[in-house]
C-alpha positions in Angstrom: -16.3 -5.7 18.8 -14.3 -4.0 16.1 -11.4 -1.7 16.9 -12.4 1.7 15.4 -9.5 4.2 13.8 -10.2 7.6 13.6 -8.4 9.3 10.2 -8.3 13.4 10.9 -8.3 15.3 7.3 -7.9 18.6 8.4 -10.3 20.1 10.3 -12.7 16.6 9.8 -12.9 13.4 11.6 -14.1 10.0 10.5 -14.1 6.5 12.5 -14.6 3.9 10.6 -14.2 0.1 11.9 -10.9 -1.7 10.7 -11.2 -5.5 10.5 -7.6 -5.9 8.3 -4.6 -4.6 7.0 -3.2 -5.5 3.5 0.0 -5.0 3.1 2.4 -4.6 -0.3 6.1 -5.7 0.6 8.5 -4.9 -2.0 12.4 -4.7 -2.3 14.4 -2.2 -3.9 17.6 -2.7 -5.8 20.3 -0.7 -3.9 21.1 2.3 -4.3 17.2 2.4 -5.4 15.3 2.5 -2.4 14.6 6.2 -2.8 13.0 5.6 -6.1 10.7 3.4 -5.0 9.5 5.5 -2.1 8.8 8.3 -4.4 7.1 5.9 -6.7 4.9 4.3 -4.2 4.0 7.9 -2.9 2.7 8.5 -6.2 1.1 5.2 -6.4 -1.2 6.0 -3.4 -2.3 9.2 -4.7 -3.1 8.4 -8.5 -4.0 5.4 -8.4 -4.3 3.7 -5.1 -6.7 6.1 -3.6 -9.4 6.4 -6.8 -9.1 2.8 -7.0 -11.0 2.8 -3.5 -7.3 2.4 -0.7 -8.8 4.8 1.5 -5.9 4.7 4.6 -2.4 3.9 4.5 1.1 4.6 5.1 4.4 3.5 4.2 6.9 1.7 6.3 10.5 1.0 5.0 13.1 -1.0 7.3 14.9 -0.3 10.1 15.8 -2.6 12.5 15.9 -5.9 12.3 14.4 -6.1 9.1 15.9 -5.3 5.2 16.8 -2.2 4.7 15.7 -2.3 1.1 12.1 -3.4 2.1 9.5 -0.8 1.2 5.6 -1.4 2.4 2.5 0.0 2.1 0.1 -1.0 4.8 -3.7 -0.2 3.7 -6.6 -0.3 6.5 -9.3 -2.2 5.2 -12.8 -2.9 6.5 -13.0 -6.7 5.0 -11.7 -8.6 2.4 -14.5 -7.5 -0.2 -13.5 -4.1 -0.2 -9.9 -4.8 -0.7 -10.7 -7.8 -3.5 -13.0 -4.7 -5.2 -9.7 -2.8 -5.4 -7.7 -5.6 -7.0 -10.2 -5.6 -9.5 -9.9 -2.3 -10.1 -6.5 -2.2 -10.0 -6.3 -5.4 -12.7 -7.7 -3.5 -15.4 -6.5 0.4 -14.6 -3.9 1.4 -17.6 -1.8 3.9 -15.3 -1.7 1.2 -12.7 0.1 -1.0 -15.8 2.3 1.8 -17.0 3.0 2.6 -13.1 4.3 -1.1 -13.0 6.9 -1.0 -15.5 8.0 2.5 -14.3 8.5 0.5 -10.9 10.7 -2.5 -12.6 13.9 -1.3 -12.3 14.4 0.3 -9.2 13.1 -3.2 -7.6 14.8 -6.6 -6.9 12.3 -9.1 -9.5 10.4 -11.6 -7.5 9.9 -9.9 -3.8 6.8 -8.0 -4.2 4.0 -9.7 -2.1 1.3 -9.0 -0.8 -0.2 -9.9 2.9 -3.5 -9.6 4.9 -3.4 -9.0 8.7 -6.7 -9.2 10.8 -6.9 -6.4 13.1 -7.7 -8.0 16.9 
């Protein structure tokens, strides 16, 4: 049985079934980290979500973890419907430009990405 995750948009509710979570982990260069929040924020509403990211949130660290790490964690039903997005994403001019707007306020080399299955 799938868990299901109910998203409340104002006066709406949806459940939908989640089976994964993708993550993006990147690092900012210090004294940068706010940067990269603000750009990821923008990220996620001009091009993540048109692309087809439908939930998410961002996570930044705390404790125990680097303080420069920003994520975004995406709620996916499979890994078609991510791997749809990517495709998207591959070819989508703002998502280039967005890129090199990104480069630097981050440390080269950390950004990753990760795929969690929801038990």
């Amino acid at each position: 049985m799938s868990p299901v995750c109910s998203l409340h948009t104002g006066m709406h509710t949806f459940s939908e079934a989640i089976m994964l979570i993708a993550t993006w982990q990147i690092d900012a260069r210090f004294g940068h980290k706010q940067q990269v929040i603000d750009k990821m924020k923008e990220w996620e509403e001009k091009i993540g979500k048109p692309a087809g990211m439908k939930t998410g949130r961002l996570l930044t660290g705390s404790i125990g973890a680097l303080e420069a790490t920003v994520m975004h964690e995406w709620e996916v039903e499979n890994l078609t419907e991510i791997e749809k997005v990517w495709s998207k994403l591959a070819t989508h001019p703002d998502h280039q430009q967005w890129g090199r707007e990104l480069e630097p306020y981050v440390v080269s080399g950390t950004s990753r990405w990760q795929v969690y299955r929801v038990l």
